[in-house]
C-alpha positions, -999 to +999 in steps of 0.1 A: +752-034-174+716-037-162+696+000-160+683+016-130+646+007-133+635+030-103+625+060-124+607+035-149+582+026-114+554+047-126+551+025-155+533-001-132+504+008-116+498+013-077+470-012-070+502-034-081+524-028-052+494-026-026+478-058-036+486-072-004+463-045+012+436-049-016+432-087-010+436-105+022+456-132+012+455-150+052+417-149+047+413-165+017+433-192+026+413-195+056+384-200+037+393-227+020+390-263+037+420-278+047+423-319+036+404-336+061+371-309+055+378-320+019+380-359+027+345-355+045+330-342+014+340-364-010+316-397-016+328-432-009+338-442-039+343-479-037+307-484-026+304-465-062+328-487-078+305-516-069+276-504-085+292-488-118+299-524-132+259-530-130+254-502-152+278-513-177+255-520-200+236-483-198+262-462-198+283-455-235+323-467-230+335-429-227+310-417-203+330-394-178+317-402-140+332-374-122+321-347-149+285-358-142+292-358-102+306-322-100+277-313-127+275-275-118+288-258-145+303-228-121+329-255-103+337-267-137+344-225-151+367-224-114+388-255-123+392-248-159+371-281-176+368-283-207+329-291-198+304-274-223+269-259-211+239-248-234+249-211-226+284-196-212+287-171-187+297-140-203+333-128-196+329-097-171+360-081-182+369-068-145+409-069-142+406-080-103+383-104-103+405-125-130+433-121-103+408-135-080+404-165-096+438-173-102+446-171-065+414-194-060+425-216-089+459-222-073+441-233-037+419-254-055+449-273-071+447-300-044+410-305-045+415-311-082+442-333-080+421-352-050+392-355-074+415-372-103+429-397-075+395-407-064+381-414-103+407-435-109+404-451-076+370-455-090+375-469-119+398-493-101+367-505-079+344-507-112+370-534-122+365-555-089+328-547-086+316-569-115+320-601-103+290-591-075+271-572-102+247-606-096+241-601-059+217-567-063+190-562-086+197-531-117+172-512-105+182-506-070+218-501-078+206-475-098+186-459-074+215-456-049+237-446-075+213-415-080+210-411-049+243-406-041+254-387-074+224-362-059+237-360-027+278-352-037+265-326-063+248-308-034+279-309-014+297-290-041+274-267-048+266-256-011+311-252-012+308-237-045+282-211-034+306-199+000+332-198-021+313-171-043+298-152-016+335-146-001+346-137-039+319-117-044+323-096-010+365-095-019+357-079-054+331-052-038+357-042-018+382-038-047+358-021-070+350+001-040+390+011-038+392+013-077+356+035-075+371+059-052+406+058-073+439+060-061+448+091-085+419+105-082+414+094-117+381+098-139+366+063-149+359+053-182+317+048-189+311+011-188+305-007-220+270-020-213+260+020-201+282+031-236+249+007-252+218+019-232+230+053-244+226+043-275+191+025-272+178+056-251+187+079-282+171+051-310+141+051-282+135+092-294+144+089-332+118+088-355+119+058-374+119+071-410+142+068-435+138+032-434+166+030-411+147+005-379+162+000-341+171-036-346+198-035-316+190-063-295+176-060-259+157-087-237+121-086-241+106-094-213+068-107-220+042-128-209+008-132-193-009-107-163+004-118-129+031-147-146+054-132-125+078-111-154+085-087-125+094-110-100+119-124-125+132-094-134+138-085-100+152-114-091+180-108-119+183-076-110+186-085-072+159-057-056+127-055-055+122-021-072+089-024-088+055-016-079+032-049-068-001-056-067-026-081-060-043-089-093-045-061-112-021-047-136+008-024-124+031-024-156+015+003-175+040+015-199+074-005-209+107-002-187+139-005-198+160-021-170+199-016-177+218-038-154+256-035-149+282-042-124+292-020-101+308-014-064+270+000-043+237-017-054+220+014-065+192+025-094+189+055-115+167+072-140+180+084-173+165+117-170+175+124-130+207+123-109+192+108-078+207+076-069+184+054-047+204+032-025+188-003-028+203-020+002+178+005+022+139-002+023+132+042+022+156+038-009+136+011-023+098+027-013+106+056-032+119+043-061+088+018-062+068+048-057+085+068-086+080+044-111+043+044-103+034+083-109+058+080-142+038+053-153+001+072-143+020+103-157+031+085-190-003+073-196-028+097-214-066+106-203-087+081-217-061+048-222-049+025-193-014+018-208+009+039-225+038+034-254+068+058-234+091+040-223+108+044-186+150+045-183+165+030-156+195+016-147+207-006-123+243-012-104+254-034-081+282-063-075+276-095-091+248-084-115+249-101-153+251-069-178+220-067-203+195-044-211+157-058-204+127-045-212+099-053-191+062-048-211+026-050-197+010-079-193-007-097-219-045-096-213-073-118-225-102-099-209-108-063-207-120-053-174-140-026-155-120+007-153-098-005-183-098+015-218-115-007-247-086-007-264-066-018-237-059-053-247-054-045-288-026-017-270-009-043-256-004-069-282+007-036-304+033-028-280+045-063-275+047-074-311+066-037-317+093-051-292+093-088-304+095-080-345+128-067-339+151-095-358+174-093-331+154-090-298+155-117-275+123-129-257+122-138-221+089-156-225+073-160-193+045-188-177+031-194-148+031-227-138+006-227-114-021-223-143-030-247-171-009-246-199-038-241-221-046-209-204-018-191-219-019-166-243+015-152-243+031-182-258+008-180-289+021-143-298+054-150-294+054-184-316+042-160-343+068-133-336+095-162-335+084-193-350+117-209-350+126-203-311+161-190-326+158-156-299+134-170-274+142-181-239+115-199-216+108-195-184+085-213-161+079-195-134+064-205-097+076-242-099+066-251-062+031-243-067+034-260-094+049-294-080+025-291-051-006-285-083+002-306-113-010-343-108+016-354-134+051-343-130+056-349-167+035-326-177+067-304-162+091-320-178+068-313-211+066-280-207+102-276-197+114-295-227+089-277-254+067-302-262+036-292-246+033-258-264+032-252-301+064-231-297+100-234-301+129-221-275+165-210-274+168-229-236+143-234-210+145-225-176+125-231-142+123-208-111+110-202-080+107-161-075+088-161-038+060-174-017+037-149-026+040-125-001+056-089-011+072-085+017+101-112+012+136-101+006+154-112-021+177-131-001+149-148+013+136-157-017+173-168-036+172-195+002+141-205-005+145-214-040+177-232-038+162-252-009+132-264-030+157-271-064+174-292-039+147-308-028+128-313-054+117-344-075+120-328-110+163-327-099+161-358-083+144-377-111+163-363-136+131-342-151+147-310-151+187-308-154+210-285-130+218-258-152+179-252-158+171-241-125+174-211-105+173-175-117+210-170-114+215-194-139+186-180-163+208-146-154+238-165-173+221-175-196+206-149-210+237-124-204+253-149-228+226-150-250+222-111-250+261-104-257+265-124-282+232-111-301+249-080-299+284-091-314+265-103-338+246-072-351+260-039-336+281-031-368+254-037-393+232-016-374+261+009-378+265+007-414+228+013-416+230+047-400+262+054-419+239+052-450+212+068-432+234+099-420+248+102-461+210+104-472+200+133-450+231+150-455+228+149-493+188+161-488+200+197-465+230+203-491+198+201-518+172+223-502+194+247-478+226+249-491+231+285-477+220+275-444+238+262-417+224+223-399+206+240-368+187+215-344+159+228-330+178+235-296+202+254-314+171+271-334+158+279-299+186+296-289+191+316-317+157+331-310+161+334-279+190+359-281+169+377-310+143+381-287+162+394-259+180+423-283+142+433-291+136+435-256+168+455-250+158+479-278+129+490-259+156+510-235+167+529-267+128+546-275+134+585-265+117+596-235+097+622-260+085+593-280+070+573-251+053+611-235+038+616-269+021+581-272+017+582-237-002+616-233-021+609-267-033+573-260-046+587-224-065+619-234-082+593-260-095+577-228-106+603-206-118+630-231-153+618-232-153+619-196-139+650-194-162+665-220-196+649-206-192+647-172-169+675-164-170+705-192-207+704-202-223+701-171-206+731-153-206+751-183-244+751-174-240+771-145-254+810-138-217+823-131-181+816-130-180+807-090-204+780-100-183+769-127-151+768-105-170+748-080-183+723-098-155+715-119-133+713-088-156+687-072-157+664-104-116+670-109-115+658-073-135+629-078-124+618-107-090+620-092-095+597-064-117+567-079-109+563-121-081+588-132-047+568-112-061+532-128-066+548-160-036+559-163-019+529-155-041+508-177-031+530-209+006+531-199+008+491-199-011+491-232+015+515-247+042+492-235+028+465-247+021+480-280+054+490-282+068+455-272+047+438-299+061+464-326+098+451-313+088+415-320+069+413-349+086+439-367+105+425-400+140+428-401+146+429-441+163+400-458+174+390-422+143+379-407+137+344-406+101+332-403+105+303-387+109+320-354+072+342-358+058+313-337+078+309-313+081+351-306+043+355-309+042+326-280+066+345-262+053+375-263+016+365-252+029+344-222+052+372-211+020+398-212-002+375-192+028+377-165+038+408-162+019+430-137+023+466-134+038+477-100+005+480-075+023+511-052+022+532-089-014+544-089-011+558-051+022+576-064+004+590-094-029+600-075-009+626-056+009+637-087-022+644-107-041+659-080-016+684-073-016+692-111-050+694-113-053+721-084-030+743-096-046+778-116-021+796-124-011+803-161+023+816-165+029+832-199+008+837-233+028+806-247+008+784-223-025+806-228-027+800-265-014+760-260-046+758-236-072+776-262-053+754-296-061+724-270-099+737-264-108+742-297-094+709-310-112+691-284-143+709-297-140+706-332-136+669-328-164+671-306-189+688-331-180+670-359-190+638-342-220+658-331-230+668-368-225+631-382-248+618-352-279+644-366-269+637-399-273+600-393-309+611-376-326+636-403-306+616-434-288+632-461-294+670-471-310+683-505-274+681-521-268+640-511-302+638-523-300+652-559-259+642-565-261+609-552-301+604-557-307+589-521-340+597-503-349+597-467-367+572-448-403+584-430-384+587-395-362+607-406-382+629-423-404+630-386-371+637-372-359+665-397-391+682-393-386+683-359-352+693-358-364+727-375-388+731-347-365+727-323-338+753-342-364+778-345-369+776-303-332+782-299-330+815-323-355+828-301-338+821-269-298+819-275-295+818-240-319+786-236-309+760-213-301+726-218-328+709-210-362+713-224-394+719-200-427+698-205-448+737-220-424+732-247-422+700-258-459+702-256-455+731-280-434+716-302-454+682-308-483+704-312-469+725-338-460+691-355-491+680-353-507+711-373-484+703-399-496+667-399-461+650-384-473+633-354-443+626-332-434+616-300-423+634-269-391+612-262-380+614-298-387+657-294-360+653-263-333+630-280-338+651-307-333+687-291-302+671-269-280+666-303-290+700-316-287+723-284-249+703-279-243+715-316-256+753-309-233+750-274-202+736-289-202+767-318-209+787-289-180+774-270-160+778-302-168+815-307-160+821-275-124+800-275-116+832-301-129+858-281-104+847-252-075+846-272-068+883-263-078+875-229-046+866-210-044+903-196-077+906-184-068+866-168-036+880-152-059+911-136-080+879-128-109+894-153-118+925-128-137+953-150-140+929-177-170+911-193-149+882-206-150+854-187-128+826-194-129+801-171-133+772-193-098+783-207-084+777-173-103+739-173-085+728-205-051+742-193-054+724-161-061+692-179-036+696-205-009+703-178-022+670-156-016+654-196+017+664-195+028+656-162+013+625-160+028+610-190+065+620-182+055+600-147+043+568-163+073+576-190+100+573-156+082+541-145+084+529-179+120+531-185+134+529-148+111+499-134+086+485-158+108+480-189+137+456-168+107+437-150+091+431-184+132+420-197+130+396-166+100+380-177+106+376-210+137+357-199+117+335-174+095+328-201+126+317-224+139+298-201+106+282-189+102+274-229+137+262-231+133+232-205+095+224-224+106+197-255+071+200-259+065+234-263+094+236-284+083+208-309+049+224-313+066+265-320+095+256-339+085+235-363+089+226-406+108+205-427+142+221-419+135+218-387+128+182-386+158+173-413+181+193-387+166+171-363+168+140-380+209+145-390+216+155-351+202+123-343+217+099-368+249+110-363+249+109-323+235+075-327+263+068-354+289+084-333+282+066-300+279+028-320+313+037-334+322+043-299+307+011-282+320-009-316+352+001-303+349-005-267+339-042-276+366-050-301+389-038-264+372-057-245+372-087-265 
């Protein structure tokens, strides 16, 4: 009647069935000692027997001997006791490590058992030891008592710690096989990562709302040069700080998340680079990468700085918590150091001690005088009752070698010496002094001197308050339990924080939809791009008609002054043809190609502009006018017209420029509509420059009863001098010889208007270009009947038009031009400016910075605000969750 339970095998899982290849069950049991190894170790105790009945009389009736000789609270954790410390290890909640143990627990049955025998073999011999209690004095019986209690606790512990080491080495390898995954299977984020998410994210939120970061995290504070880094290292098992000798390297807090894992490796929050700490490159650089974020993090001007580092921290055996590791506290400020330096400080520590439920991992050196301390004093005020505070002394051999009176250790150790209260105090040893040690080195070296030492030996400092991987336990235990304690009240706080906000947007934007300012970002972003995409849909007649307008704007004063006037000087038509050809030529080859290019990339960019700030009705959303205007002047400053266009256009327009040759009467009368306009704009500027020069005529005068000023009177009177020398000579030239300017200043002169000969000569070159412009005019409709005679190329014919033939030549250069910077427009220029626009955007979209300062405003910042609270509410919810599994 019993099922087939073959197809219900999946059920268990496969680490299961290959636990014989996941643990090596032979080598365990070789590490063990066998019973004689075991016999060696224990103490003889009948000559402890005879001494137990002398201390009859110290020692309470219930005092447990063999719970004081095996002491170390890790043996008594392994063999299940009862025993209580002053903190617990914290349970690790690894699956194979708790199979470990059993296995270990069931080989360590015997020594157990063996221990039991002995105490009451003990007890047997404290019976028969009292009748000599009379033959040794108390106090050397006590001293060999200690003695020997010292010496069987060191025993143990030296067992205790191989026994570890091969645990730890077992469970590496098994978190290495479960890392890799038999399935292939995607591991769950650890719990104590699930919280450092959560403190990274609180790190960022603005603190309003009067919803406060009260999550608990070790503090790690204390004097410059205490040693707070070595003991962080320490705990975290690398040396992965910067060091230096005497002067401060901590310049802006770090927050160290430690967790167990199956490679010793560190990470920042913000990068994916894993730096493999069991190599010294590995550990250089990451040294070195913490420096330049901590120069980087601190502004021009200060010497510390409030941002805060991420990192985390992985590796097998490593106590989870979150520490925070703060500059040192300063009592002098020193060359090179901001003035404010040591008021920055306090600020920054007190910020991290006033949370309720941050624990402080005070730290004092105890090679200095007590009353040198400064540290101790801030935190007594952030914690008067020592309810969150843990103590450490740090540098304990110096200290032994130093101090005079050993009880002024023990004092210090056991509170009394400072006006401050603890949770637990703790004394290490983190090094020699030289930066160079290993940690390794450093964990021998300090077990050797706790072993050694007279503070164990005369009972000054207890077992469980030495070493760092016991102040690791401790504080672990201390942290988790701070966190038990608070996580869900910090989670009904945002709860109520997250209602708040929610009921404030449904208030002011109800139409709206709750838009971050990444999800702002991108929304402009794609509004920009269709802008920039609309630029492909201007017609090509469009962009000739700005193009050929905006250019002849730029080159018709040239034209006109250095071109037109000066051959229109000439005796005969030859001479006109020559000269304009050489001044076409050169204009051609040194300004005309740039020119052009320079008004075809101000066209675009006008007509980019109009795209981007252009409203788009009830649509348009001005919070995004900002951040376009910023996009728009960053993409102009990039964007550079293509260098091989001007050589491309120089051979166009000279080649436009050379050809002659009219084809119809269309073209004829565009050239002579083109002349004439040029010339009437000409003039008119022409007749505002003289009015502006002889002032307002008899009808201004009388109408708007204005009167002229005595230079312009001089200058009016000389103007009709200079009129009446051109209706003599129509055919005058340009310029005015030194006979008649004498002539006309003397004819001034006679009429009592003494002028001067350079204000004759700016004079006459304003009223001879009027006369020649009207001239030029008159003659534009005389040749509007002259295409035949220009066809017989103006044989038998007094009409000359040559000047018709420069303004057609120019116009046609115009028009050709234009439809080539129109085809580099639209085939090249328009997708290069697209790219950089989305450079730009993308450039923008990785700056928070830039972001913060473009997109800005309350609905912004409420947006903001709700996206955080709710991660933040989300993720405790999550972690809340996680625990209550765990636990």
């Amino acid at each position: 009647m019993i099922p087939d339970l073959e197809d219900y095998k999946w059920i268990v899982p496969d680490f299961i069935w290959e636990l014989d290849e996941l643990v090596d069950i032979e080598k365990l049991l070789k590490a063990l000692p066998d019973a004689d190894d075991l016999a060696k170790l224990m103490p003889d105790f009948e000559k402890i027997g005879e001494s137990l009945a002398s201390l009859k009389g110290f020692l309470s009736p219930g005092y447990n001997l063999v719970s004081e000789v095996i002491g170390a609270s890790d043996l008594l954790l392994l063999l299940g006791s009862p025993g209580e410390t002053a903190f617990r290890a914290t349970d690790q909640g690894y699956d194979n490590d708790k199979q470990f143990k059993k296995g270990l627990l069931g080989e360590l049955i015997l020594l157990q058992q063996q221990i039991q025998q002995h105490e009451e073999e003990a007890r047997r011999a404290a019976g028969f030891s009292s009748q000599q209690k009379r033959k040794v004095s108390d106090k050397e019986k006590i001293d060999q008592l200690q003695e020997e209690l010292l010496r069987t606790q060191l025993k143990y512990q030296r067992m205790l710690e191989r026994l570890e080491k091969e645990n730890k080495e077992l469970r590496k390898l098994v978190l290495q096989r479960d890392d890799k995954g038999i399935h292939q299977r995607k591991l769950k984020k650890s719990l104590i990562d699930m919280y450092s998410e959560v403190l990274d994210i609180l790190s960022d939120y603005d603190a309003s709302y009067n919803t406060q970061d009260h999550l608990p995290r070790v503090v790690v504070v204390g004097d410059q040069s205490a040693g707070k880094t070595s003991v962080l290292e320490m705990i975290a098992q690398a040396r992965i700080f910067p060091r230096g000798s005497g002067e401060m390297m901590t310049r802006s807090p770090v927050k160290v998340t430690l967790s167990e894992g199956p490679h010793h490796v560190a990470l920042f929050k913000d990068s994916s680079r894993e730096f493999d700490l069991t190599k010294e490159e590995d550990l250089a650089a990451l040294r070195n990468e913490i420096e330049i974020r901590m120069r980087n993090s601190v502004k021009e001007g200060c010497t510390v700085s409030t941002e805060t580092i991420s990192l985390s921290v992985k590796g097998p055996g490593l106590q989870r918590m979150v520490l925070v590791d703060l500059p040192g506290v300063i009592s002098t400020v020193t060359s090179g150091m901001a003035p404010d330096t040591k008021e920055t400080i306090f600020s920054i520590s007190k910020a991290y001690m006033q949370n309720p439920n941050a624990i402080i991992l005070c730290i004092q050196d105890g090679s200095v005088d007590a009353e040198r301390s400064i540290v101790t004093d801030l935190v007594s005020q952030m914690d008067p009752q020592g309810k969150r505070t843990i103590f450490v002394l740090t540098k304990v051999d110096l200290a032994e070698k130093n101090v005079a009176s050993p009880n002024r250790i023990q004092q210090i150790i056991e509170g009394k010496l400072f006006p401050m209260k603890a949770l637990g105090y703790f004394a290490v040893v983190t090094g020699k002094g030289n930066s160079s040690e290993s940690i390794e080195s450093i964990k021998e070296y300090e077990e050797e001197f706790f072993q050694n030492s007279k503070l164990l030996k005369t009972s000054m400092l207890k077992a469980h308050q030495v070493t760092t991987k016991n102040l690791s336990l401790a504080v672990s235990d201390c942290f988790w339990k701070m966190v038990r304690e608070s996580v869900e009240q910090q989670a009904d706080a945002f709860k109520a924080t997250r209602f708040n906000l929610e009921t404030e947007w449904k208030n002011n934007y109800p139409r709206l939809r709750e838009l971050d300012r990444n999800e702002l970002f991108e929304k402009a972003k794609n509004e920009i791009l269709d802008e920039v995409i609309s630029l492909t849909q201007v017609t090509p007649k469009h962009w000739e008609e700005m193009l050929e307008k905006t250019l002849w704007e730029r080159v018709s004063t040239h034209v006109i002054e250095n071109i037109y006037l000066p051959a229109a000087q000439t005796a005969n038509s030859g001479t006109f043809n020559t000269t304009v050809d050489i001044k076409l030529k050169q204009w051609t080859d040194k300004q005309l190609p740039n020119k052009a290019v320079e008004v075809a990339w101000e066209t675009l960019q006008e007509e980019f502009s109009r795209f981007m700030t252009e409203k788009k009705g009830k649509e348009h959303d001005d919070i995004f006018d900002k951040l376009k205007q910023a996009v728009k002047e960053e993409t102009i400053k990039r964007h550079k017209w293509n260098e091989r266009a001007e050589d491309s256009l120089r051979v166009i327009q000279h080649n436009a420029l050379e050809d002659r040759s009219i084809s119809d009467k269309q073209q004829w009368d565009a050239a002579i509509h083109f002349m004439e306009e040029t010339l009437q704009s000409r003039l008119k500027d022409t007749e505002s420059v003289i009015e502006d020069m002889v002032g307002p005529d008899w009808k201004k005068r009388w109408l708007h009863w204005v009167g002229r000023t005595k230079e312009q009177n001089i200058r009016n009177e000389t103007k009709n001098e200079l009129e009446k020398l051109i209706k003599c000579n129509e055919d005058h030239p340009a310029y005015l010889a030194n006979d008649e300017v004498t002539t006309v200043r003397k004819n001034l002169e006679a009429r009592g208007v003494a002028v001067d000969p350079c204000l004759i000569k700016d004079t006459w070159h304003q009223i001879y270009r009027r006369y020649f412009l009207k001239s030029a005019l008159s003659h534009c409709n005389l040749c509007r009947r002259g295409f035949y005679y220009y066809q017989r190329h103006f044989v038998d014919s007094e009409l000359e038009c040559n000047d018709i033939v420069l303004f057609w030549r120019i116009q046609r250069m115009l028009a050709i031009t234009a439809n080539t910077l129109r085809q580099q427009l639209t085939n090249t220029e328009v997708r290069r400016l697209e790219k950089n626009v989305k450079e730009v955007l993308e450039d923008f979209a990785e700056d928070n910075e830039k972001k913060v300062m473009l997109l800005t405003g309350k609905r912004v910042q409420l947006a903001e605000d709700l996206k955080k609270v709710r991660e933040i509410q989300e993720k405790l919810e999550a972690f809340i969750e996680a625990l209550h599994q765990e636990k």
